[in-house]
N, C-alpha and C positions, 0 to 999 in steps of 0.2 A: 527664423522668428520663433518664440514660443510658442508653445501649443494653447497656452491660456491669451497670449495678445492675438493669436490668429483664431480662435473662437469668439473671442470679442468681438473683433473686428465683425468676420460671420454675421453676429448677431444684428451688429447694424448695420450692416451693410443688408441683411434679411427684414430689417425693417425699413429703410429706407426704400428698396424695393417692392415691399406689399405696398406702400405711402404712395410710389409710382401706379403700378399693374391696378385696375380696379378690378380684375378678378381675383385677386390675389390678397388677403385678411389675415394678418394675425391679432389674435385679441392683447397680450401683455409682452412686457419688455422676456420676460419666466419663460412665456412659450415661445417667444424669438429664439434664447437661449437652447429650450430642447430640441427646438427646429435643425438651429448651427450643431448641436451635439447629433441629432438624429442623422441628416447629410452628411456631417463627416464618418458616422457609422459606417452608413449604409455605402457610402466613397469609397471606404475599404472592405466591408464583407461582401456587399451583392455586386456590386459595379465590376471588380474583374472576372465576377463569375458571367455575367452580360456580354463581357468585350468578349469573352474567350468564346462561348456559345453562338456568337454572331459575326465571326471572323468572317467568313464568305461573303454575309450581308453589307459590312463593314468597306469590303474593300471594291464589293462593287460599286458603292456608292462616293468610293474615293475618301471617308471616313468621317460622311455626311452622317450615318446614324449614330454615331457615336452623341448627335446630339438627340435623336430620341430615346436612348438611354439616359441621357442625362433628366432630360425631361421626366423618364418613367422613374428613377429615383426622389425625383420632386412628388411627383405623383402616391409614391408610397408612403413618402413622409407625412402627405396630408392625408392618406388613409389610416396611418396608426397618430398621430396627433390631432389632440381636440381642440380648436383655438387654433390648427394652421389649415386654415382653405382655399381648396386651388379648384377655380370654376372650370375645369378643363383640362386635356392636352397640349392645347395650342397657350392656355395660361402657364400650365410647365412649360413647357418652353422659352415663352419671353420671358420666364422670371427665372427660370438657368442660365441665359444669356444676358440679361441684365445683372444678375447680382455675380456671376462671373467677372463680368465687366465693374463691376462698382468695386467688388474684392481687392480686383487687381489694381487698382486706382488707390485703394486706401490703403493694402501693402505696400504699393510702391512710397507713397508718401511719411508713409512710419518707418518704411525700410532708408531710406535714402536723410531722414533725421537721425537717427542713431546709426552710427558709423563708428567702427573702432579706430582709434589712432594710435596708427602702428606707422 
């Protein structure tokens, strides 16, 4: 998939999840957007520098923390954005795990309409 239809998507898929979470606020469609562009930053610069630092942690837990890193990347985001607020840890969390969940729901659904025919 593109990188412009899989930020899209992000983006609502990041608003319909604040819509869900009541801990969880974004004020405009703009800061959904820097939100999706912020997470996917932060996906690739901080997240394997996390996985790699926490391998021990990682696999005692059977690869359970890898969801409080996910979490703690939520968590940043709404520290360096004005207009994304996460009432908590345990709010990152549901809303890593929700919009994970809604992401994959609404790739699968755009992915499986556009099909090449070969």
């Amino acid at each position: 998939m593109h990188l412009l239809a899989r930020i899209t998507l992000s983006t609502v898929a990041i608003l319909v999840t604040s819509y869900i979470l009541p801990g969880v606020a974004v004020d405009t469609f703009l800061t959904a957007l820097a939100t999706a562009l912020l997470i996917a930053l932060l996906n690739t610069l901080v997240k394997p520098l996390l996985i790699i630092f926490t391998i021990p942690v990682t696999i005692l837990t059977f690869g359970l923390f890898l969801l409080v890193i996910n979490a703690s990347i939520i968590m940043m985001a709404s520290a360096l954005l004005k207009g994304f607020y996460v009432n908590g840890f345990w709010y990152a969390l549901l809303f890593s795990i929700i919009l994970s969940f809604i992401t994959a729901v609404m790739e699968s659904m755009v992915s499986s309409d556009v099909r090449p025919n070969n």
